[in-house]
Backbone as a printed PyTorch tensor [residue, N CA C, xyz], in Angstrom:
tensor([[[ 13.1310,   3.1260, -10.1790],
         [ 12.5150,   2.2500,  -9.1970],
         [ 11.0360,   2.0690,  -9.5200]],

        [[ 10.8820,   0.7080,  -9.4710],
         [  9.3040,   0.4550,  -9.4320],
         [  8.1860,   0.9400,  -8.3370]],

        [[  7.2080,   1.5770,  -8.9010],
         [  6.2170,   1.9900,  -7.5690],
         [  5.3650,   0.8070,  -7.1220]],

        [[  4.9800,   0.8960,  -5.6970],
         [  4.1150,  -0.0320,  -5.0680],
         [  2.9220,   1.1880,  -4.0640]],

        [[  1.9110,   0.8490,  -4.9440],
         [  1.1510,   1.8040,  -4.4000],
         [  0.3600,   1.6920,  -2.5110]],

        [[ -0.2050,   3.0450,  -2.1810],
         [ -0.4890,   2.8930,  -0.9520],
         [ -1.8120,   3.1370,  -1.3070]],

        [[ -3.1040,   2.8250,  -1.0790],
         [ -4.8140,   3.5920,  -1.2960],
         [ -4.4570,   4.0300,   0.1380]],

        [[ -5.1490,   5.4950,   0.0600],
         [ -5.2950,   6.3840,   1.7440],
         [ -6.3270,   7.3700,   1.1710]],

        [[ -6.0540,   7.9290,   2.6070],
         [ -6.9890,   9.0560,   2.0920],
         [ -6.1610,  10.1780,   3.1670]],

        [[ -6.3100,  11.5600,   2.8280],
         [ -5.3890,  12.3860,   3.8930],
         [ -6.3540,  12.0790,   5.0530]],

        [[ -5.8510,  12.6030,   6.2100],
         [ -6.1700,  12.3600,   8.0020],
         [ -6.5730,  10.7460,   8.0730]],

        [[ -6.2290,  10.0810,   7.3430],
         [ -5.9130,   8.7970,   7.7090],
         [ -5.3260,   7.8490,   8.4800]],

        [[ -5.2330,   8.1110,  10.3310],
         [ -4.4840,   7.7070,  10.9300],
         [ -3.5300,   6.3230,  11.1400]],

        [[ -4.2440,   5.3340,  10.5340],
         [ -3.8450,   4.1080,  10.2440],
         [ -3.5810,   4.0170,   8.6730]],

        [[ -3.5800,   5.1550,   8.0800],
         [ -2.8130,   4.9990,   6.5890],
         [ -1.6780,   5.3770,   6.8460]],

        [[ -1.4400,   5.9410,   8.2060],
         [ -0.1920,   6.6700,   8.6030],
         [  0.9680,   5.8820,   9.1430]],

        [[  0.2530,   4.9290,  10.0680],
         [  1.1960,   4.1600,  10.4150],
         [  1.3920,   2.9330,   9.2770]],

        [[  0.7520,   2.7580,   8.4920],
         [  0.7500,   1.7100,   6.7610],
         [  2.2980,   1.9380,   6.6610]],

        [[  2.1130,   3.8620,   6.4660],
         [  3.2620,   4.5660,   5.7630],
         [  4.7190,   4.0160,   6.9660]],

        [[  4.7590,   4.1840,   7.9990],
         [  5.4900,   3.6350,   8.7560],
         [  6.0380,   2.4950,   8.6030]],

        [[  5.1230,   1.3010,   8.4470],
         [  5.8440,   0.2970,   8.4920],
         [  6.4140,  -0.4870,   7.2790]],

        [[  5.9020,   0.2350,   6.1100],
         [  6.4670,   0.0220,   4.6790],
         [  7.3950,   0.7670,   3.8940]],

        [[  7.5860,   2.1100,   4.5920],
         [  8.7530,   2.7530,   3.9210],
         [ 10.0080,   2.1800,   4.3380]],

        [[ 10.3680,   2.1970,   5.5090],
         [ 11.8590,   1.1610,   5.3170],
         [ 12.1490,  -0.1950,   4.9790]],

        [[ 11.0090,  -0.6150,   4.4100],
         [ 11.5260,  -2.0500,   3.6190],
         [ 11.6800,  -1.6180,   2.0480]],

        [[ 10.9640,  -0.5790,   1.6850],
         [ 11.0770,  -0.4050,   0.2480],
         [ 12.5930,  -0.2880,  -0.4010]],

        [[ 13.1850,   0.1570,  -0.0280],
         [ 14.7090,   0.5530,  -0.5450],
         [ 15.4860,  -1.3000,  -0.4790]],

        [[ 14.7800,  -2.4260,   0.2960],
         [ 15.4480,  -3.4590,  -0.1880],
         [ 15.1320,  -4.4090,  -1.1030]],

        [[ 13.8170,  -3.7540,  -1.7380],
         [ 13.1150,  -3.8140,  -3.3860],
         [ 13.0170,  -3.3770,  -4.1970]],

        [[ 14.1280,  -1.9700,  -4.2790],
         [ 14.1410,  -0.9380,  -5.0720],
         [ 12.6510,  -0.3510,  -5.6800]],

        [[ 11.9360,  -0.5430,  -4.5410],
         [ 10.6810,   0.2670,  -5.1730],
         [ 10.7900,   1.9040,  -4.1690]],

        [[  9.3700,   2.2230,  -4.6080],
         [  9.1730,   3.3030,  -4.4470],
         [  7.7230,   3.6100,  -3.8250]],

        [[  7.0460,   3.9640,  -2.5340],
         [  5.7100,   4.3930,  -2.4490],
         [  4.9580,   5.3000,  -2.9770]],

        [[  4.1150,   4.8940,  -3.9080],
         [  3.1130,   6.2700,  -4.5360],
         [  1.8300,   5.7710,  -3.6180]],

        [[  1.4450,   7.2690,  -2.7460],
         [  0.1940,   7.0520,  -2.4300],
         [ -1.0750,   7.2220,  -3.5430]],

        [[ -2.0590,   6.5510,  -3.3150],
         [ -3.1820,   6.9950,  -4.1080],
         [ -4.4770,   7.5430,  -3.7160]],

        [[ -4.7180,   8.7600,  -3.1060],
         [ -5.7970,   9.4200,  -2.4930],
         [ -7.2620,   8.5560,  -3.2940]],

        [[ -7.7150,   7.6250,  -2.7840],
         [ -9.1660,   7.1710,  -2.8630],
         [-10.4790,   8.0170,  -2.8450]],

        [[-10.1600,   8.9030,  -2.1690],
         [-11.1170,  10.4080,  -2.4030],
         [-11.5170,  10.9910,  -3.3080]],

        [[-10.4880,  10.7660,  -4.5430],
         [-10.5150,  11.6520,  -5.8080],
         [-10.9840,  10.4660,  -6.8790]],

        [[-11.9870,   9.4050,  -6.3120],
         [-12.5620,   8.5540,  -7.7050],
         [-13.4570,   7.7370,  -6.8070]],

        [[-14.8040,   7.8700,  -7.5500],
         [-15.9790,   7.2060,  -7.2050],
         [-15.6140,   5.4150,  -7.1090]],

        [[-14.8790,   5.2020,  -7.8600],
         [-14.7330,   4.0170,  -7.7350],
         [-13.5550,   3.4270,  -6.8670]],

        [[-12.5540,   4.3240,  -6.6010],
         [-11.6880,   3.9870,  -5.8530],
         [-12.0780,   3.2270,  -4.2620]],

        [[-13.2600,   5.0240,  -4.0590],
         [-14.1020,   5.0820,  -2.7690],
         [-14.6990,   3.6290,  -2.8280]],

        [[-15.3930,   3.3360,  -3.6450],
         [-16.3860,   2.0160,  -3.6090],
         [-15.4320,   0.8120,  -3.2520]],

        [[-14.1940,   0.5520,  -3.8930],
         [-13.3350,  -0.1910,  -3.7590],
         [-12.9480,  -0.6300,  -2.3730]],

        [[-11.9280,   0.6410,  -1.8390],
         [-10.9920,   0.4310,  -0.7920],
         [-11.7470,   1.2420,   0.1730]],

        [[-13.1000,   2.0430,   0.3220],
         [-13.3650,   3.4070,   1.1070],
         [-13.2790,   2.5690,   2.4760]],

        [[-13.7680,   1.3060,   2.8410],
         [-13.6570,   0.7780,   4.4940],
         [-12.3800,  -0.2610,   4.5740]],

        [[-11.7380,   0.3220,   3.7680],
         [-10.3900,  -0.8800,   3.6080],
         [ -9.1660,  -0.5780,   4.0000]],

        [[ -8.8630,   0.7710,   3.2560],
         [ -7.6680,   0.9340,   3.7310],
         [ -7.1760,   1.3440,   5.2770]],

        [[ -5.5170,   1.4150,   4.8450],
         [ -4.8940,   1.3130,   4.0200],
         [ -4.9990,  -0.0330,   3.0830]],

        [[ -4.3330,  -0.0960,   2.1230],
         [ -3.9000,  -1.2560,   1.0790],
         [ -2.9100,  -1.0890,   0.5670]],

        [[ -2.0150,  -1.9630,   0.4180],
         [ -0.8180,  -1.9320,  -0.4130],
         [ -0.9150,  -2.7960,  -1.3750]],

        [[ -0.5200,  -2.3790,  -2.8320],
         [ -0.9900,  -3.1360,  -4.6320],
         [  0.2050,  -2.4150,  -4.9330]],

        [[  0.3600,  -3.1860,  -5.7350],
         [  1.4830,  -3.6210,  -6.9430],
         [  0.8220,  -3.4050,  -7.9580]],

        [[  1.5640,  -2.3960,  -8.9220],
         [  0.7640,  -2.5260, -10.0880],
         [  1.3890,  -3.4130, -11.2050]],

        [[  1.9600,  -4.6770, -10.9710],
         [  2.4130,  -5.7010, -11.6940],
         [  1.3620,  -7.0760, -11.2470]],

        [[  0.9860,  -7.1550,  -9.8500],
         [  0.2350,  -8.2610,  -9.5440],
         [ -1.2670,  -7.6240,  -9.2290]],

        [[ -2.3970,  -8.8360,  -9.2660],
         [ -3.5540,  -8.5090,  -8.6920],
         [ -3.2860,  -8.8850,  -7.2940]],

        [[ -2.2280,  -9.2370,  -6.3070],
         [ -2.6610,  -9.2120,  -5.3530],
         [ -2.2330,  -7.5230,  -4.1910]],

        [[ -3.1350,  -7.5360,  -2.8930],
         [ -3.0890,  -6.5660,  -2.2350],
         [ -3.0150,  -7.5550,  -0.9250]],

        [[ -2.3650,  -5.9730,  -0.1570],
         [ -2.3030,  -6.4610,   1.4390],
         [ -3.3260,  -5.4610,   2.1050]],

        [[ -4.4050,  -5.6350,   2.6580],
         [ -5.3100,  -4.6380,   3.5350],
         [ -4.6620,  -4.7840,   5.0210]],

        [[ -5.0810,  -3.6450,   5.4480],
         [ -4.8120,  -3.2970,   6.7070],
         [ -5.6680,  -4.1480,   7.5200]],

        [[ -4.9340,  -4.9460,   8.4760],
         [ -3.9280,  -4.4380,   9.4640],
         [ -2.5890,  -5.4550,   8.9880]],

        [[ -1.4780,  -4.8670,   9.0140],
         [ -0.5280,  -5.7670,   8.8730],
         [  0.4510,  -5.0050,   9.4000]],

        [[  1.7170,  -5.8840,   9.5250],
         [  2.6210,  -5.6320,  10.1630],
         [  4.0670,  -5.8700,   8.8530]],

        [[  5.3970,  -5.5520,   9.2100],
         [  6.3430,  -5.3910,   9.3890],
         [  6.4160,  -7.0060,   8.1790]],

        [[  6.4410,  -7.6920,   9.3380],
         [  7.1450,  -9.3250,   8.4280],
         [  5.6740,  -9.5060,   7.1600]],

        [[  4.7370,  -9.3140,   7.5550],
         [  3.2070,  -9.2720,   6.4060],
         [  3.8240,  -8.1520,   4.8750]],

        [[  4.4100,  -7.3750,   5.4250],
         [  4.4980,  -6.3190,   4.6270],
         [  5.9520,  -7.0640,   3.5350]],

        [[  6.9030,  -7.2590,   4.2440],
         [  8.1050,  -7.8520,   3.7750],
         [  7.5810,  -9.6100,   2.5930]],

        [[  7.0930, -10.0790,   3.5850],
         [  6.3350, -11.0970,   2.4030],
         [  5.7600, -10.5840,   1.3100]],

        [[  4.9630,  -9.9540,   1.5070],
         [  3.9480,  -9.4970,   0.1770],
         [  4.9010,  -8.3390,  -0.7720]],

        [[  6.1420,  -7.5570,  -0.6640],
         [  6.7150,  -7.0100,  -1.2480],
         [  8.0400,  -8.2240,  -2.2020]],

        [[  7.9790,  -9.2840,  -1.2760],
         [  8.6060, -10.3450,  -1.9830],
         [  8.2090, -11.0400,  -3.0310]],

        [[  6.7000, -11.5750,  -2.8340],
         [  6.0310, -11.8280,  -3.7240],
         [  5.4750, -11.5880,  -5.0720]],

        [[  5.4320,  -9.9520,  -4.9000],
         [  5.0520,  -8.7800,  -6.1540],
         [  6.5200,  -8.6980,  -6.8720]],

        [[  7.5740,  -8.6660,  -5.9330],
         [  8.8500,  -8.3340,  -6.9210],
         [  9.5410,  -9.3480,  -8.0700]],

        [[  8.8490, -10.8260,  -7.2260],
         [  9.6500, -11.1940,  -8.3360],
         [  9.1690, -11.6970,  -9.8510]]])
């Protein structure tokens, strides 16, 4: 399965619910969530540090920032897959 990454950081309360509303669509894209702790790279921090969550594809440049929902999430996993 292909990964679709998450940027978080741990005690991330709204990276939490990210995780919520994107793990049960993944299994109808055969992907997979890898989180990516933003904490552990100066540049990550600079990137996403007031952003996340984010959800990236590491096949497309595009991302979804938080806040999104359910049908936001399902589009943009459509888009990256094919």
């Amino acid at each position: 399965m292909k990964p679709v990454y998450l940027y978080s950081t741990p005690g991330c309360h709204l990276c939490e619910m990210a995780r919520e509303i994107v793990s049960p669509l993944l299994n109808n894209y055969s992907l997979r969530l890898e989180e990516v702790d933003i904490a552990e790279s100066d540049e990550l921090i600079e990137r996403y540090g007031v952003r996340i969550p984010v959800l990236k594809s590491p096949q497309h440049i595009d991302e979804l920032g938080w806040p999104f929902d359910s049908m936001q999430v399902d589009n943009f996993l459509t888009r990256v897959t094919v």
